[in-house]
PASEBA-1860 file (N, C-alpha, C; in nm, 3 decimals):
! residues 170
1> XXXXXXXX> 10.714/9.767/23.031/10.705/9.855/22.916/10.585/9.945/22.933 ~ 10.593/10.091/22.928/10.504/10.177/22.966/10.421/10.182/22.773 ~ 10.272/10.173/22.753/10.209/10.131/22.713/10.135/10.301/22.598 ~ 10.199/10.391/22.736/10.096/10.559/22.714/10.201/10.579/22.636 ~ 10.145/10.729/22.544/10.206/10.817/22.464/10.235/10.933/22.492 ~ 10.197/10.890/22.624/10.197/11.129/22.663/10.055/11.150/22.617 ~ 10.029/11.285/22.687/9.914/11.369/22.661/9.843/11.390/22.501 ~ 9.871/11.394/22.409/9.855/11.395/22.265/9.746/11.256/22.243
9> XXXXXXXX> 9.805/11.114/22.301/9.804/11.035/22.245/9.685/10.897/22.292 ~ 9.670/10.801/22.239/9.578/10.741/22.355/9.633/10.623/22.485 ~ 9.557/10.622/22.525/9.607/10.565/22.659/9.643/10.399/22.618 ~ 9.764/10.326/22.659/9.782/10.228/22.602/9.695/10.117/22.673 ~ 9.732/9.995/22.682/9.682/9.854/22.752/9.604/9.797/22.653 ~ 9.516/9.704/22.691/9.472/9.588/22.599/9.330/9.682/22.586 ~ 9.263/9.754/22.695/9.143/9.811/22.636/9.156/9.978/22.515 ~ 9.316/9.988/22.488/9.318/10.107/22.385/9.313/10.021/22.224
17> XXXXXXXX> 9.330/9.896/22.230/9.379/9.819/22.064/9.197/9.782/22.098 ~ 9.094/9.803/22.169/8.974/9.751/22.107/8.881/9.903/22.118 ~ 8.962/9.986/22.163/8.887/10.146/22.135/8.794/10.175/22.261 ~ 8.855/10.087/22.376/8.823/10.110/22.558/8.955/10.268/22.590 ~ 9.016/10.260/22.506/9.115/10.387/22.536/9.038/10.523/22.420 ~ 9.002/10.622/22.603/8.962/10.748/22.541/9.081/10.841/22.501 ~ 9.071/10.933/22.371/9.185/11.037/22.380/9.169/11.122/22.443 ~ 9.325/11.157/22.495/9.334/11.245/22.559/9.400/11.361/22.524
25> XXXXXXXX> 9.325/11.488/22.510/9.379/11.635/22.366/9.375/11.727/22.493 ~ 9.469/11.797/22.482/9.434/11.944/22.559/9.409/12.103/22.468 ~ 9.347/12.145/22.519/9.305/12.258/22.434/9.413/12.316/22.328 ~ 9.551/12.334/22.397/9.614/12.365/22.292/9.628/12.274/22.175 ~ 9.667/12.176/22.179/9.656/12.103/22.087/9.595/12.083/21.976 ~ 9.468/12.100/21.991/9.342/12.110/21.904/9.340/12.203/21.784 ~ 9.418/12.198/21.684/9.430/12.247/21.566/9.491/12.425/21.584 ~ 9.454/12.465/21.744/9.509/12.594/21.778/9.473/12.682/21.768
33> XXXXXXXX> 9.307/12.567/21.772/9.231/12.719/21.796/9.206/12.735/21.914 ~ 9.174/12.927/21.949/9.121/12.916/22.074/8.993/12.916/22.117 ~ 8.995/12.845/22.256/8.889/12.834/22.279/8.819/12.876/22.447 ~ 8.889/12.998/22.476/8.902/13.062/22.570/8.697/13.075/22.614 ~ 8.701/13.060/22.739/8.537/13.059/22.792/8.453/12.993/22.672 ~ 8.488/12.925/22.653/8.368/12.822/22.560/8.383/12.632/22.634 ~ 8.282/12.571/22.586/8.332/12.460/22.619/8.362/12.370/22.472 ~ 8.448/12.318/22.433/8.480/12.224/22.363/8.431/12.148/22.266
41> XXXXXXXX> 8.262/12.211/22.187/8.245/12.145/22.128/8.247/12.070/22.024 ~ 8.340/12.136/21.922/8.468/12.087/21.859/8.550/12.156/21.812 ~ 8.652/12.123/21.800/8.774/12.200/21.814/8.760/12.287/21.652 ~ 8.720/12.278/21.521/8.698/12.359/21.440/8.582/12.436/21.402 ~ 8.492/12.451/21.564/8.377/12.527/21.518/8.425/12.702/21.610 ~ 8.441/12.775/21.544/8.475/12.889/21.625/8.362/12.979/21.615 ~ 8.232/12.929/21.704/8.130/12.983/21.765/8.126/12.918/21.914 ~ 8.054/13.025/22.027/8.065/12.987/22.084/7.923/12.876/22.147
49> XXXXXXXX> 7.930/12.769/22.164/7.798/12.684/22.167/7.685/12.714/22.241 ~ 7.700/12.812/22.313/7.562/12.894/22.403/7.488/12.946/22.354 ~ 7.537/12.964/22.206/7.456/13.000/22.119/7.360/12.929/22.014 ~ 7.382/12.826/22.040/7.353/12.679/21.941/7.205/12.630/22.009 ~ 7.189/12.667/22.173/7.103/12.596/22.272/6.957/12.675/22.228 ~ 6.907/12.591/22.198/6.742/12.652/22.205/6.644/12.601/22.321 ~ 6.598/12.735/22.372/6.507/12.696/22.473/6.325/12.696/22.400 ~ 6.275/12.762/22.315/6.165/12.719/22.277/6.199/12.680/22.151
57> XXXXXXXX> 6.052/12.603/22.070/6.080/12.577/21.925/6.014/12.668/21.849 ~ 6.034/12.649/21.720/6.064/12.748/21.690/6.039/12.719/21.513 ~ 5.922/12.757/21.486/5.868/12.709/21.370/5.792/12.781/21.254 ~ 5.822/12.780/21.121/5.772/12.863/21.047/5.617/12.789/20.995 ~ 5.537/12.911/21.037/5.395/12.858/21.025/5.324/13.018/20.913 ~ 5.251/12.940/20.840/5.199/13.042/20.741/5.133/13.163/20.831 ~ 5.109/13.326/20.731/5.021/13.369/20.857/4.879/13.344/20.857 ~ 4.898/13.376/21.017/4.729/13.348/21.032/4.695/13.208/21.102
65> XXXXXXXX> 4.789/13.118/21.102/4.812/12.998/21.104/4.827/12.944/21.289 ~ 4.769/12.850/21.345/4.816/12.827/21.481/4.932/12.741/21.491 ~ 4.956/12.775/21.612/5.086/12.623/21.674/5.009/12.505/21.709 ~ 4.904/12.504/21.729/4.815/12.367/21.749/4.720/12.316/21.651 ~ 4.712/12.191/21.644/4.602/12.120/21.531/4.518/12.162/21.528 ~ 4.407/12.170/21.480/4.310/12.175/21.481/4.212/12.053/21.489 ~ 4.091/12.080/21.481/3.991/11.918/21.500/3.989/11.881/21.385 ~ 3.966/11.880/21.307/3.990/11.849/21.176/4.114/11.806/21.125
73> XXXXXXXX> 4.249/11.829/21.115/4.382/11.817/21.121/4.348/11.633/21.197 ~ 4.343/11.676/21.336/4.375/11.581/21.406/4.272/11.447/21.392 ~ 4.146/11.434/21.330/4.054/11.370/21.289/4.119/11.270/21.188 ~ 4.214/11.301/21.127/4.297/11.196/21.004/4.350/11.082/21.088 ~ 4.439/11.187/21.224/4.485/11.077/21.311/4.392/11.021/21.389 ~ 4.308/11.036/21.444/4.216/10.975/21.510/4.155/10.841/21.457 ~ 4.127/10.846/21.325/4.052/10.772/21.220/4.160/10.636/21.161 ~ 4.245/10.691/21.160/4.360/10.588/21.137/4.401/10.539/21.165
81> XXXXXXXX> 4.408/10.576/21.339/4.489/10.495/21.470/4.356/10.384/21.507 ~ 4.255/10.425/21.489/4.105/10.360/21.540/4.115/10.222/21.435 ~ 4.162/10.280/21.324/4.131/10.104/21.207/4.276/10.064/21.236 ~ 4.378/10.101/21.257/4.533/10.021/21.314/4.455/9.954/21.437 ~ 4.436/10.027/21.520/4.384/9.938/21.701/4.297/9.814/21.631 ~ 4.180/9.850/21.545/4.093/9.759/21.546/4.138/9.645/21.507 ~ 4.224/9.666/21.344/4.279/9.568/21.303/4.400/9.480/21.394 ~ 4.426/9.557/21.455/4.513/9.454/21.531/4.456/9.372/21.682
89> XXXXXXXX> 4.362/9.429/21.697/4.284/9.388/21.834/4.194/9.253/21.710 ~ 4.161/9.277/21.654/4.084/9.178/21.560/4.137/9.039/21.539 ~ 4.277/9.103/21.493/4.336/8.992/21.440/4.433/8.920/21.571 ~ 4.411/8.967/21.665/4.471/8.878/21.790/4.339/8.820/21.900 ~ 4.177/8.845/21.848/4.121/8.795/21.855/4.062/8.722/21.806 ~ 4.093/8.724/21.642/4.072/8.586/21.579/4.139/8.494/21.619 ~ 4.280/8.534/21.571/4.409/8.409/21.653/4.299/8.341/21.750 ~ 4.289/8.382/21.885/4.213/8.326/21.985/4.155/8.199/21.976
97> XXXXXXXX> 3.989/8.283/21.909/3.908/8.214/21.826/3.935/8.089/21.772 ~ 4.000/8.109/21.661/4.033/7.978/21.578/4.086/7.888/21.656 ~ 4.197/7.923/21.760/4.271/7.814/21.823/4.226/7.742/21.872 ~ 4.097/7.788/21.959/3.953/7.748/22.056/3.937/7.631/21.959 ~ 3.867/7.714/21.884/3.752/7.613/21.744/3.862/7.529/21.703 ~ 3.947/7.530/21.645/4.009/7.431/21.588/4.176/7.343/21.692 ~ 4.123/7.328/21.823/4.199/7.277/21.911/4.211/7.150/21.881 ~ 4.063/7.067/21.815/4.086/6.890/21.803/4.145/6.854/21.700
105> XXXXXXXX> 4.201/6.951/21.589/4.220/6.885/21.473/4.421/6.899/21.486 ~ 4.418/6.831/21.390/4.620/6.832/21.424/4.665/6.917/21.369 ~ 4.771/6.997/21.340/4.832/7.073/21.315/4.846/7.043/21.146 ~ 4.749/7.103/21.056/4.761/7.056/20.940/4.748/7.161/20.808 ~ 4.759/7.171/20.671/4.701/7.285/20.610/4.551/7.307/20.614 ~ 4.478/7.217/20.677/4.304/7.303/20.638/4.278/7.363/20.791 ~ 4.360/7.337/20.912/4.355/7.395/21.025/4.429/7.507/20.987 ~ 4.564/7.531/20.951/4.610/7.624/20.947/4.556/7.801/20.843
113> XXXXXXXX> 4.494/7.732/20.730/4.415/7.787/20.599/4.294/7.865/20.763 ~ 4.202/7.758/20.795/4.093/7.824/20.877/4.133/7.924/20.979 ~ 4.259/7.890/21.021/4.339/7.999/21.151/4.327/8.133/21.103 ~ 4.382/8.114/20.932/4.420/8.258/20.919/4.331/8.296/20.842 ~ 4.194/8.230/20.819/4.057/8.332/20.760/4.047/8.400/20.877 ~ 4.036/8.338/20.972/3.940/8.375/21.114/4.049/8.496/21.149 ~ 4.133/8.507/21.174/4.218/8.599/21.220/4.232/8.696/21.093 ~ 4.202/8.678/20.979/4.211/8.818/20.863/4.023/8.831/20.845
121> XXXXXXXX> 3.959/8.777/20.944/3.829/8.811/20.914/3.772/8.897/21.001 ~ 3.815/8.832/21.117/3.796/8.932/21.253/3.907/9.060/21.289 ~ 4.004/9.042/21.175/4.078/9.204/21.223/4.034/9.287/21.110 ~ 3.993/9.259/21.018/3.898/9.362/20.941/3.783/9.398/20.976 ~ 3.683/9.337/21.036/3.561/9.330/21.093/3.590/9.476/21.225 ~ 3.699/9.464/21.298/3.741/9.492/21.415/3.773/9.628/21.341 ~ 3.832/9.643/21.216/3.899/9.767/21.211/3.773/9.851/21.162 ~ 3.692/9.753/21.091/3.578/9.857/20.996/3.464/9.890/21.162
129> XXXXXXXX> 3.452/9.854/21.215/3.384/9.934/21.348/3.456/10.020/21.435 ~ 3.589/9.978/21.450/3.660/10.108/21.549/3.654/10.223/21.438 ~ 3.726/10.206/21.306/3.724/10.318/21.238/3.547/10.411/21.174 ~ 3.468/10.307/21.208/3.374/10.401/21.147/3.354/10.453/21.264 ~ 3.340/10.433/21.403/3.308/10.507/21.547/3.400/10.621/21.505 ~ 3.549/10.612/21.501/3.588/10.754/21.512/3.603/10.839/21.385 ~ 3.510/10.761/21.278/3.473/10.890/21.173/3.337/10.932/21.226 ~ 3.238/10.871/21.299/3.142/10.940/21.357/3.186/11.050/21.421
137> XXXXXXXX> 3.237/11.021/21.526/3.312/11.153/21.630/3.403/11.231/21.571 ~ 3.505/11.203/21.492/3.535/11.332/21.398/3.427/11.443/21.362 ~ 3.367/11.349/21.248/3.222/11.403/21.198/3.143/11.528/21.258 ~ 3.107/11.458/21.400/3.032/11.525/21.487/3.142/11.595/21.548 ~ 3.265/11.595/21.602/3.304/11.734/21.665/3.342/11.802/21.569 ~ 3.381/11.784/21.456/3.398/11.963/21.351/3.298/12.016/21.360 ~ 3.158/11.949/21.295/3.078/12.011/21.291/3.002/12.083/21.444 ~ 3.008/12.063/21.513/2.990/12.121/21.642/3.056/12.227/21.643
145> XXXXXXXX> 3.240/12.198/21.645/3.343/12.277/21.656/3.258/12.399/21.546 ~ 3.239/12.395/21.429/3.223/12.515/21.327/3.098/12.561/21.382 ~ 2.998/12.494/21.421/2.846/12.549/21.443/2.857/12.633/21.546 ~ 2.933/12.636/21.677/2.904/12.644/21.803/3.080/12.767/21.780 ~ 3.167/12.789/21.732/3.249/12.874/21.675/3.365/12.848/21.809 ~ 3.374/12.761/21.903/3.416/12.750/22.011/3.475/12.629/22.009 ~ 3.615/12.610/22.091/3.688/12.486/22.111/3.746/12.489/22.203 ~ 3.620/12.361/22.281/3.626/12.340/22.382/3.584/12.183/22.465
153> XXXXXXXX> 3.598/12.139/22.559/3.527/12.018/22.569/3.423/11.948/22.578 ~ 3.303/12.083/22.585/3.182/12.068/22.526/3.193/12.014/22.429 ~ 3.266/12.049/22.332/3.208/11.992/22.159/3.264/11.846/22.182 ~ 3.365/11.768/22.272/3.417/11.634/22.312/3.264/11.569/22.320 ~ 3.234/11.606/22.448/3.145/11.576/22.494/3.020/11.537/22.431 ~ 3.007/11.631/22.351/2.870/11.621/22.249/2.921/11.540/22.169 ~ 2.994/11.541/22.089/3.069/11.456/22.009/3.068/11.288/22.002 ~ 3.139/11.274/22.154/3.118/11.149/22.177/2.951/11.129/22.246
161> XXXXXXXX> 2.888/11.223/22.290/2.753/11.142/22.317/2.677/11.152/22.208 ~ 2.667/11.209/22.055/2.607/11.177/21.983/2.674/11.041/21.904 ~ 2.756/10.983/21.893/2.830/10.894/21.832/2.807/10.815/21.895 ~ 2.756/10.773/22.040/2.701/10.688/22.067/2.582/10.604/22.039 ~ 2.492/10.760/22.091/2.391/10.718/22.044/2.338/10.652/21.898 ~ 2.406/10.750/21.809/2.422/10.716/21.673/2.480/10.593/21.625 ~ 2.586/10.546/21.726/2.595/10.360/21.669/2.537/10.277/21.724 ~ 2.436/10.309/21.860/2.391/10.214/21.893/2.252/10.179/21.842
169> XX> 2.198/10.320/21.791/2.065/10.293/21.716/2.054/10.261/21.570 ~ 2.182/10.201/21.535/2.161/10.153/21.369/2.187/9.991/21.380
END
């Protein structure tokens, strides 16, 4: 017993009843429209899709306005990703910690209670120093960036070597 439907239809056997059978349409078929030098991208869009393709992007920006962040802009992210890292570097070095320290005792609630001070103590601890370092260096490259009227990797540079210095002498 032949299984196919002809061209229209889908291809029969055991992989068309679980949707392993692709259809098979020929251009005429397709509601009738034409679709002469185009390719196929669906049969009721009568544009042709070469026109659809964008090669740059393509974005409405106020005037006056750049296509790139600025230091300031990008300082929100900087500052935010720095207390996410910390807090999570913290709190998988508490984990650590506690497991160390509390290896002799059995698996109980005042071991478990101490696990998770130590691990919500040290990923806050962790986040409030990564994030205040990169509100230092924010800090210091706008203000560079505005003083010095230039953006460039000088103001990086200065940036991060005053933020050094500046956390290591407090």
């Amino acid at each position: 017993m032949d299984n196919s439907q002809g061209s229209g239809g889908m291809k029969g056997g055991i992989g068309g009843l679980f949707g392993g059978g692709a259809p098979e349409y020929s251009n005429t078929e397709l509601a009738g429209v034409p679709l002469t030098g185009m390719s196929p991208l669906s049969p009721y869009l009568n544009v042709d899709p070469r026109y659809l393709i964008q090669d740059t992007d393509e974005f409405i920006l106020p005037t006056g306005a750049n296509k790139t962040r600025g230091r300031f802009e990008l300082a929100f992210f900087t500052i935010g990703g720095s207390c996410m890292t910390g807090a999570a570097l913290g709190a998988v070095n508490g984990l650590r910690v506690s497991l160390k320290e509390t290896r002799d005792m059995g698996w109980s609630k005042p071991r478990n209670v101490q696990i998770l001070n130590m691990v919500t103590r040290q990923g806050a601890s962790w986040a409030n120093s990564l994030g205040s370092v990169a509100l230092l260096y924010s800090v210091f490259g706008v203000a560079i960036e505005k003083a010095r009227g230039a953006e460039d990797d000088i103001n990086t540079m200065a940036a991060g070597t005053l933020t050094g210095m500046f956390f290591k002498s407090a």
